[in-house]
C-alpha positions as CSV (number, residue, x, y, z in Angstrom):
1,X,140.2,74.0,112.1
2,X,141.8,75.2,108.5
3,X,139.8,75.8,105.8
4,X,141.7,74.2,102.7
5,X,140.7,75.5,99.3
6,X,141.2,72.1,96.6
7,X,141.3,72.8,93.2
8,X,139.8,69.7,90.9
9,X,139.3,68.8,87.3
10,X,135.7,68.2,86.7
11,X,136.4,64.3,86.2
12,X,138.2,64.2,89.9
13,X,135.1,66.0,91.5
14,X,133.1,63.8,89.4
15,X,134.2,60.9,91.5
16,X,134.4,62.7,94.5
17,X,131.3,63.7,94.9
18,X,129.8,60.6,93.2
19,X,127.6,59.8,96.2
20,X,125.6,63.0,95.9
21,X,123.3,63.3,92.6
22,X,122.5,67.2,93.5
23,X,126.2,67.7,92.9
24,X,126.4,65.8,90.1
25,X,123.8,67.9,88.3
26,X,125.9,70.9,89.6
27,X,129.1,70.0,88.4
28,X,127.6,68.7,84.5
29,X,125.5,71.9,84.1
30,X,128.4,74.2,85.6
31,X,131.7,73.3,84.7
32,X,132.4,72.7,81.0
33,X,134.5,69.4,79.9
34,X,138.1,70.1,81.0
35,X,138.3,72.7,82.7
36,X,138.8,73.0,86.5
37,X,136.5,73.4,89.7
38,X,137.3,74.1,93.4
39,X,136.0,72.3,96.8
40,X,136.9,73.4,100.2
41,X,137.7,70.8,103.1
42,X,137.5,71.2,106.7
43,X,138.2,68.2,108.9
44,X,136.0,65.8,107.4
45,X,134.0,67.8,105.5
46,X,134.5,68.6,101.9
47,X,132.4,70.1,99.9
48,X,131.8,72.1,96.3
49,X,132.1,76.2,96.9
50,X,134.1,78.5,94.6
51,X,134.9,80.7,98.2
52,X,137.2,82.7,99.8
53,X,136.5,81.0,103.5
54,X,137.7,82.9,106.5
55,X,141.4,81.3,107.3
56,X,139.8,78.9,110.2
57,X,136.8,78.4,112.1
58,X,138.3,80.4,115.2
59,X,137.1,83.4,113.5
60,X,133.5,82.4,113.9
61,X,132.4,83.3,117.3
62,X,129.2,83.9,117.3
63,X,126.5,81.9,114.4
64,X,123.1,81.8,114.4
65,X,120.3,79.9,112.0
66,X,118.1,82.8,110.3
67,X,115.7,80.6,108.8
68,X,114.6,77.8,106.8
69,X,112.3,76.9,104.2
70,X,111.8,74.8,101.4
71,X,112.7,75.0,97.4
72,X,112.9,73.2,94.5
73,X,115.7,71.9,93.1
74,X,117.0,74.8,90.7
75,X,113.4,76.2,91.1
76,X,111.4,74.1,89.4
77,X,108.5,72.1,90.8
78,X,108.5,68.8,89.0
79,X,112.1,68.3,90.5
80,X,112.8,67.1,94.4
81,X,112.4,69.5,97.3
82,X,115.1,70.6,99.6
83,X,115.5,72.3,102.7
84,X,117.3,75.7,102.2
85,X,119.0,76.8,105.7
86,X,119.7,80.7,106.1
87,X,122.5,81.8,108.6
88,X,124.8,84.2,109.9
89,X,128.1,84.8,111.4
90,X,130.1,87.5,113.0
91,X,133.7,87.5,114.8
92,X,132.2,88.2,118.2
93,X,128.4,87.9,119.6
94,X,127.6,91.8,120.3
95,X,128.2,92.1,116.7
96,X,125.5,89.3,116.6
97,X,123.1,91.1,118.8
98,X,123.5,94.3,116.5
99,X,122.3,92.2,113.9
100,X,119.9,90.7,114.7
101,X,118.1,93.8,116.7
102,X,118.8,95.8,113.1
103,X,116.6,93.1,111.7
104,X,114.1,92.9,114.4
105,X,114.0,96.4,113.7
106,X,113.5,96.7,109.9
107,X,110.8,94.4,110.1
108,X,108.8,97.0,112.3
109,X,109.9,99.6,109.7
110,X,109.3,98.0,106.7
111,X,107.4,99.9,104.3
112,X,105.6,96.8,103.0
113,X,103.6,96.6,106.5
114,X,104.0,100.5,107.7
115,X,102.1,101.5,104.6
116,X,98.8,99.4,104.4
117,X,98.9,99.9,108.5
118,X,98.5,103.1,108.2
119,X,96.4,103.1,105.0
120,X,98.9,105.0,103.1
121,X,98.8,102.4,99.9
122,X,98.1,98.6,99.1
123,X,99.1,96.4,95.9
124,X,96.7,94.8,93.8
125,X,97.2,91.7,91.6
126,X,95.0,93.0,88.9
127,X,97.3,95.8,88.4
128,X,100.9,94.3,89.8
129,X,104.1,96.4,90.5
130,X,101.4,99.6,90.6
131,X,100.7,101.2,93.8
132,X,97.0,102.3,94.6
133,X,97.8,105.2,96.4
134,X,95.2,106.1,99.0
135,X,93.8,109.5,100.5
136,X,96.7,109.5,103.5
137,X,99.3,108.6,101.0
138,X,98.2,110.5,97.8
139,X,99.2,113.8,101.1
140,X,102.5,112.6,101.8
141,X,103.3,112.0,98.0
142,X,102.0,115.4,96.8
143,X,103.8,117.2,99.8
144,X,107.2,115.4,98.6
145,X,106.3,116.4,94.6
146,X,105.1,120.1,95.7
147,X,108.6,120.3,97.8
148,X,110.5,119.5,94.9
149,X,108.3,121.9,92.3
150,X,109.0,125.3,95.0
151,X,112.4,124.5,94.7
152,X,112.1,123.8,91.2
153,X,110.7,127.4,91.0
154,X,113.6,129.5,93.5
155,X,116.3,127.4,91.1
156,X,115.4,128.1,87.6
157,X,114.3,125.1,86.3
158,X,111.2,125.1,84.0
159,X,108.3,122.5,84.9
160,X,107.1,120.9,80.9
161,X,104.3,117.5,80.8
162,X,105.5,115.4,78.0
163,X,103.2,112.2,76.3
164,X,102.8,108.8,78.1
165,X,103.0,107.4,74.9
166,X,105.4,107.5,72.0
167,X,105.8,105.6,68.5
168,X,108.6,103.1,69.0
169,X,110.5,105.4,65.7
170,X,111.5,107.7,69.1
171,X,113.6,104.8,71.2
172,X,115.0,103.7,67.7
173,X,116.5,107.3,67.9
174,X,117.5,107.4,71.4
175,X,118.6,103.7,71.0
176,X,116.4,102.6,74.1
177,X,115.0,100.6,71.3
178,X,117.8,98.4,70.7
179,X,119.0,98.2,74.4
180,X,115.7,98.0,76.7
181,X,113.1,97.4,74.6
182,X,112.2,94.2,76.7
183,X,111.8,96.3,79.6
184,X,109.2,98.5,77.8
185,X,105.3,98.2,77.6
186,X,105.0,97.9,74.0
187,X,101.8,97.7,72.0
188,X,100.7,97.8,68.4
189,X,98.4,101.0,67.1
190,X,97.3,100.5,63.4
191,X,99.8,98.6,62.4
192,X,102.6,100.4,64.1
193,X,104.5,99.8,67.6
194,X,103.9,102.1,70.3
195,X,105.4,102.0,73.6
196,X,104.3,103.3,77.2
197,X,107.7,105.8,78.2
198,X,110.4,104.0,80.8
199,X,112.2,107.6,80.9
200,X,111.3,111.6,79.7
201,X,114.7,112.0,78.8
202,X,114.1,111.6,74.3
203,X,110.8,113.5,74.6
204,X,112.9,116.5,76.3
205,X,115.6,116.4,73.2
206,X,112.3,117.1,71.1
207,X,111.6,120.2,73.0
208,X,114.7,121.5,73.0
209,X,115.0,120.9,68.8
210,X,111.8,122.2,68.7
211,X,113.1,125.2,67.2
212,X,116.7,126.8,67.0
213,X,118.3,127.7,70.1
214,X,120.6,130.5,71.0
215,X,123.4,129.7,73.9
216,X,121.6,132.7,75.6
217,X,119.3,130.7,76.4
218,X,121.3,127.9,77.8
219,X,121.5,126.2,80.5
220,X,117.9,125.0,79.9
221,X,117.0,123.1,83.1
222,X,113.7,121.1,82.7
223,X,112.1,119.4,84.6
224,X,109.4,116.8,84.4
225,X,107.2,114.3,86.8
226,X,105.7,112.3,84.3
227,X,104.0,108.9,85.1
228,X,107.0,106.4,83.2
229,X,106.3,102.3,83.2
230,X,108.7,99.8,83.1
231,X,108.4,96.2,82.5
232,X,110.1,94.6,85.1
233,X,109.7,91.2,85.9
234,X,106.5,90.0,88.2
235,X,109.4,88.1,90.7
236,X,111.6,91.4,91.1
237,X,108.5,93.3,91.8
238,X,109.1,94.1,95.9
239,X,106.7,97.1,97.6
240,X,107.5,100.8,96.4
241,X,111.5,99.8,95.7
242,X,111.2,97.9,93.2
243,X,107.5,99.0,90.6
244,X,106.1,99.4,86.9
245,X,104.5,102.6,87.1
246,X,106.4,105.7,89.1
247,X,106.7,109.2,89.1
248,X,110.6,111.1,89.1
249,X,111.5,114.1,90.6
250,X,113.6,113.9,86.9
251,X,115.4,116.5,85.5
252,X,117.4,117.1,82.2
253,X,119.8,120.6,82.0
254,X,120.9,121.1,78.5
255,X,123.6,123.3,78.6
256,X,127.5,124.3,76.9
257,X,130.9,122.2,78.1
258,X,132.0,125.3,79.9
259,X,128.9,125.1,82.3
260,X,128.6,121.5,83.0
261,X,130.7,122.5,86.7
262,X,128.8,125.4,87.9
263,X,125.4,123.2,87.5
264,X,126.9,120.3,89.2
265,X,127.8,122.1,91.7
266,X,124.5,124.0,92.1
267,X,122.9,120.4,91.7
268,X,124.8,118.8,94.4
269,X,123.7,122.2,96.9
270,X,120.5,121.0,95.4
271,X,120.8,117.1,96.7
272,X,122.1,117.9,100.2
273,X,119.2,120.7,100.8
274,X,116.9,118.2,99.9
275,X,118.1,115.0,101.9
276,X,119.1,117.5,104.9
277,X,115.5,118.0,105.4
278,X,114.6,114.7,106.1
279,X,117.7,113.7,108.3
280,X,119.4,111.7,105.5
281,X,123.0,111.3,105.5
282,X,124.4,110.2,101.8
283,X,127.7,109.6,100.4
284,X,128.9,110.3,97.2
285,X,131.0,108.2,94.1
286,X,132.3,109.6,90.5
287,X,132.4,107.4,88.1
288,X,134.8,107.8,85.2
289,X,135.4,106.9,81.4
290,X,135.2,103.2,80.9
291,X,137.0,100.8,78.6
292,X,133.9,101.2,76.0
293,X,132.8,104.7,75.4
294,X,131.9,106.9,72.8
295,X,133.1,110.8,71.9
296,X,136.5,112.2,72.6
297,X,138.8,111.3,75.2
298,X,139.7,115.6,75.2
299,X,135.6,115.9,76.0
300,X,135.5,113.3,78.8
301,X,138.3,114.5,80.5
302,X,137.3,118.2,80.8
303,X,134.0,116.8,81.8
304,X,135.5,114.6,84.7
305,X,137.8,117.6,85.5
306,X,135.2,119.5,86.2
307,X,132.7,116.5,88.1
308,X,136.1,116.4,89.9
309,X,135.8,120.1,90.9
310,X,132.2,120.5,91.6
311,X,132.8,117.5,94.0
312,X,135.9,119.2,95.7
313,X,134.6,122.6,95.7
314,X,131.3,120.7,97.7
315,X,133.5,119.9,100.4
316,X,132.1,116.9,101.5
317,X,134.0,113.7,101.2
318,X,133.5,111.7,97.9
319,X,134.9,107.8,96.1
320,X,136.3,107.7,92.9
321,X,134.9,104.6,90.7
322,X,137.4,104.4,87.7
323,X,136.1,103.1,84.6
324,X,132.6,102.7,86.1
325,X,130.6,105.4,84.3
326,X,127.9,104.9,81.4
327,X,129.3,104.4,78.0
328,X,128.3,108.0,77.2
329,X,129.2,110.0,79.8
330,X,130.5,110.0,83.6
331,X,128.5,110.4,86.4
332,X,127.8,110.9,90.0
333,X,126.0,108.4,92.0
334,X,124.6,109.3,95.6
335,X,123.6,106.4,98.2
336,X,121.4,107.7,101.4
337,X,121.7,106.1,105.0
338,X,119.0,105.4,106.7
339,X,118.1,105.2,110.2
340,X,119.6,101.8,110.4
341,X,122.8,102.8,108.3
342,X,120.8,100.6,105.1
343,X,122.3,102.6,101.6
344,X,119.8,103.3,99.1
345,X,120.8,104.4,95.7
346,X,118.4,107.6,95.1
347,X,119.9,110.6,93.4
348,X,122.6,110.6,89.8
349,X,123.9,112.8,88.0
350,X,125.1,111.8,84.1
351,X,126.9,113.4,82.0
352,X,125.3,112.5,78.3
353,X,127.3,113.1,75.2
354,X,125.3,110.7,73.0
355,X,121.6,111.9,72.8
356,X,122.6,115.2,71.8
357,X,124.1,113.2,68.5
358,X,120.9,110.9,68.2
359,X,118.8,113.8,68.1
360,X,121.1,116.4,66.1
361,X,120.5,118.5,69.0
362,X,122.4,122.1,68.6
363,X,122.9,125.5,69.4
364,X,123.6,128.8,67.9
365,X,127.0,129.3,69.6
366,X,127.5,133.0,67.3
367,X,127.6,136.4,69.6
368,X,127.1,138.8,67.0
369,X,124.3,140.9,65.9
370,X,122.8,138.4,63.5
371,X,123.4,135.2,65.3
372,X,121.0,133.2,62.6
373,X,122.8,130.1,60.8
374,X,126.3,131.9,62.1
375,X,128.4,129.1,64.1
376,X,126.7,125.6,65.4
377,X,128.0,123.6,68.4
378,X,126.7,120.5,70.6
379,X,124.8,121.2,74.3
380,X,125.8,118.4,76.5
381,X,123.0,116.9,78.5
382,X,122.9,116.6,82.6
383,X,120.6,113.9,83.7
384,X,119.5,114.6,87.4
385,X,117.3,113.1,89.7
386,X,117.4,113.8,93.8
387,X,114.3,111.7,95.3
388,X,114.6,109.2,92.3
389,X,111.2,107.9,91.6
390,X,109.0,108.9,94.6
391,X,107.4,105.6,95.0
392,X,111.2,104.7,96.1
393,X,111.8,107.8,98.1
394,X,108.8,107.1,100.1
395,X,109.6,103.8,100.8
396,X,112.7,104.9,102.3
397,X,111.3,107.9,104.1
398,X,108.6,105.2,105.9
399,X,111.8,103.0,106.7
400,X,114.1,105.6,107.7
401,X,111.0,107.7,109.5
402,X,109.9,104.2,111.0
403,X,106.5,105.5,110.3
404,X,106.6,108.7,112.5
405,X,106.1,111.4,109.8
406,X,107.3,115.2,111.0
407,X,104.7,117.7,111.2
408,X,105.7,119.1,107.4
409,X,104.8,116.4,105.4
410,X,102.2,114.0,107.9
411,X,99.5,113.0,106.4
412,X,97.8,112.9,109.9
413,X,98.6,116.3,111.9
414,X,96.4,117.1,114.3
415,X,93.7,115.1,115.8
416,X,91.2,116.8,117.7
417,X,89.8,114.6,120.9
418,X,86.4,115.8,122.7
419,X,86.4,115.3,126.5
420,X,82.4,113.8,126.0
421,X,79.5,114.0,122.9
422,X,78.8,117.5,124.5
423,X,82.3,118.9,123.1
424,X,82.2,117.6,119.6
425,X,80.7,121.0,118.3
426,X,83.3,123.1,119.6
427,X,85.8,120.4,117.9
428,X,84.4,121.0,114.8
429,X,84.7,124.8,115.2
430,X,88.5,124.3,115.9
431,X,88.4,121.6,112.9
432,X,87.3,123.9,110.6
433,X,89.4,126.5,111.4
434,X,92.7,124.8,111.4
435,X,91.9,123.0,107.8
436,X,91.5,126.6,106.7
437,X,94.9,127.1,107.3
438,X,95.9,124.0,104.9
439,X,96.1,121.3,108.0
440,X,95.2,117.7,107.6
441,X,93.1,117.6,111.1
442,X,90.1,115.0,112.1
443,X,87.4,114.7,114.9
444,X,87.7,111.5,116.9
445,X,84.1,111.9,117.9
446,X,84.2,108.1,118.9
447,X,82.6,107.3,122.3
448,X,85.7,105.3,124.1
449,X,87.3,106.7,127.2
450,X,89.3,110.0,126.9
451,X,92.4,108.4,127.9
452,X,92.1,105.7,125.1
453,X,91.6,107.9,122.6
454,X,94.5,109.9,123.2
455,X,96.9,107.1,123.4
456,X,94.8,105.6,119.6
457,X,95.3,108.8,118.2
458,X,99.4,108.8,119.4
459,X,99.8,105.5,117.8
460,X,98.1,106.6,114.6
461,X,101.1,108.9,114.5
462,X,99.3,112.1,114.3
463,X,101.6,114.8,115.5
464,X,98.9,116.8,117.6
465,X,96.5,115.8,120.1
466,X,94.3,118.5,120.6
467,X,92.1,117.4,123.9
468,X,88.8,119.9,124.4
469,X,86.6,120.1,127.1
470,X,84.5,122.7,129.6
471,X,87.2,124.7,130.2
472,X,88.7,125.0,126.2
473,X,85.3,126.0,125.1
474,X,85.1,128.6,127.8
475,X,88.3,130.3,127.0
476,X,88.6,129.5,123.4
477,X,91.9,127.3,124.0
478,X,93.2,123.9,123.2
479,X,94.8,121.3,125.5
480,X,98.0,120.5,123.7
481,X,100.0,117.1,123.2
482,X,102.0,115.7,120.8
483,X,102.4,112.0,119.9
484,X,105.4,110.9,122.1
485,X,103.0,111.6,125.2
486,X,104.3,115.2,126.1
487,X,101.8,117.6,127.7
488,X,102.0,121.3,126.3
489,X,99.0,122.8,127.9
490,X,96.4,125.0,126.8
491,X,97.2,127.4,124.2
492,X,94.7,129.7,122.0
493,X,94.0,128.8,118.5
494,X,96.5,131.9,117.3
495,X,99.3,130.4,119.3
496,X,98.5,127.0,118.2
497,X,98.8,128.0,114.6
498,X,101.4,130.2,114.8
499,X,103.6,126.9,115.9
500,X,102.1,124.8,113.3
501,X,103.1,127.6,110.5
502,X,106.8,127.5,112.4
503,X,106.9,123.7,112.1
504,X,105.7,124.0,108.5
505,X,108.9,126.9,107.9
506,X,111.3,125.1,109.4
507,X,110.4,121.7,108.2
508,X,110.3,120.2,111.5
């Protein structure tokens, strides 16, 4: 059966549809007097949709009925309540069954449960879109920050803590104050407005005009984790994606046209270092000069030149966006694929032409012997994040890890499991030894069968189930196995840590 796509003044569907007053409300709040509306029909069916409709119905050969639950009419509880019916369909049924096992599957991934499970975090409602991050998952987020700060430290960036809090005379400058100030915590202090930072970027342009700077000093890569807040609204609030209070792995490079392609290309060596370590496949889009812009069309074409060249000299396959960048300045947006193929918008790099005019932001451009006051010009700034906000990051690690953290960055590693009561000291001798070495490790001195605590402790998800008994206390050894149920054997404690420090190397 054809779909057939009708195209109707709003008096004609007016009368059409005169039998339904849900339409009715539609079609008066929606269309404007005059002007035209569209309705699809197939067989007897006709009904209001703007479309496209596949051709026909033959191309619908497998459907199923997601879910159902009831709303409000147009959300508001003093109106009537409807049933609203959720479904799918796909051109053939295995594509179906993909489908739905990808959804079966993200629900047993989902951070939202994975997290509290395994006492990672929990949500409050005294404190919405803020996570309360708890001992397990305080480990996991300073392992991801600490990974971040060594490379930080091997790449020449400089680590600087900026305020929390800034006079609202700041985002007037950057011109947040104009364009986001809604999404800001803002509060009065002696008469004055103050306002919680959504970003670290402004606070950096103050550093850098902190006092005059010589392009020998240039590119100035700084980098900042600062707690930011943003005021995003209680119903888009959803787990670690979407939050008001996070921490980014954020980065700002002040630095001369003429460098802009050697740091994006030492930025994008930077992105897929850091996403190759967790198994993340990305892809990657540049984003181009749109129809409202600011600066010269001469300065954004040398800068998409060379975004255009750091991208081809990466060698990895990349998407042009025309005409999709920010108003002042193009940039490079990276989505990661999970384990399930989801995309996740995480790292960008932007090109910024304007806050170095907002903030008068210069450089002594002058080679010669007294370089003082001799020739001025403009830095461009490079806004770069790779995790994106870590609350984010971690989400999509939990998701795309489906819980089972690798040895580098578990916050359970090893747990140690006593054959009886009588081997609990010599755990606590191993214990004690290992945590030395800077491993998360706990006792399960619990008095449960030795086959159930093994199996508890593999569920837990620690990587390392170190069984002792008679024998390991005797010759100083641990019975090794690991958390999908493979025996090692007994090995000494030497040998033991000797693989944990090669797991810990090699990020495994």
């Amino acid at each position: 059966h054809p779909f057939e796509r009708l195209e109707l003044t709003k008096d004609e569907a007016l009368e059409m549809f005169k039998y339904n007053d849900f339409k009715i409300d539609v079609l008066k709040r929606k269309v404007p007097d005059g002007a035209a509306c569209t309705a699809y029909r197939c067989g007897n069916l006709i009904d209001l949709c703007r479309g496209p409709h596949v051709p026909d119905t033959s191309k619908v050969k497998a459907f199923a009925v997601m879910k159902n639950s009831a709303a409000y009419w147009q959300g508001q509880a003093s109106n009537h309540t409807l049933q609203r019916v959720y479904g799918v369909t796909f051109p053939d049924a295995k594509e179906l069954k993909q489908h739905l096992f990808r959804i079966e599957e993200a629900k047993k991934r989902d951070h939202r449960n994975v997290g509290p499970a395994q006492e990672l975090f929990f949500f409050h409602e005294l404190s919405p879109g803020s996570a309360f991050w708890l001992p397990h998952g305080t480990r996991v987020y300073n392992k991801l920050v600490d990974f971040i700060k060594k490379e930080y430290f091997k790449r020449n960036y400089q680590e600087v803590i900026t305020p929390n809090v800034y006079n609202l005379k700041l985002w007037e400058i950057s011109g947040h104050a104009a364009h986001y100030k809604e999404n800001m915590f803002i509060f009065n202090v002696e008469g004055q407005e103050f306002g919680m930072k959504p970003m670290n970027c402004p606070g950096h342009c103050l550093m850098f005009n902190l006092r005059q700077r010589s392009f020998r000093e240039l590119p100035w890569r700084v980098a900042d984790f600062g707690v930011l807040h943003r005021n995003e609204l209680s119903g888009a609030l959803s787990g670690l994606t979407r939050v008001r209070r996070f921490q980014q792995d954020d980065a700002h490079i002040f630095c001369r046209p003429d460098d802009v392609q050697k740091e994006i290309e030492d930025m994008l060596q930077f992105i897929d270092f850091v996403y190759g370590k967790f198994g993340l496949t990305y892809e990657m889009f540049l984003s181009t000069r749109p129809q409202k812009y600011i600066g010269d069309v001469a300065v954004w074409d040398e800068a998409e030149r060379q975004l255009s060249a750091a991208l081809d000299n990466n060698g990895k396959k990349w998407t042009l966006n025309p005409e999709d960048g920010a108003f002042y300045g193009p940039k490079i947006d990276i989505n990661v694929l999970d384990a399930l193929g989801r995309k996740h918008q995480c790292a960008t790099i932007q090109l910024d032409f304007q806050l170095p005019i907002r903030f008068g932001l210069k450089y002594n451009a002058s080679a010669g012997a007294d370089e003082a006051g001799e020739k001025e010009e403009r830095p461009i700034i490079i806004h770069r994040a790779i995790l994106g906000s870590v609350e984010r990051f971690t989400a999509i690690l939990i998701e795309h890890l489906a819980g089972k953290w690798p040895f580098w960055i578990s916050p359970r590693q090893v747990a140690i499991v006593p054959v009886s009561q009588d081997h609990v000291p010599y755990a606590l001798e191993v214990k004690e030894v290992l945590m030395q070495d800077g491993y998360y490790v706990d006792v399960d001195t619990s008095s449960k069968t030795l086959n159930r605590k093994i199996r508890e402790n593999q569920l837990a998800q620690y990587n390392y189930i170190l069984v002792v008994g008679k024998d390991e206390i005797e010759n100083k050894t641990v019975n090794v196995r690991t958390r999908d149920n493979q025996v090692h054997g007994s090995k000494t404690i030497p040998q033991i840590l000797e693989e944990f420090q090669s797991n810990m190397v090699n990020f495994l």
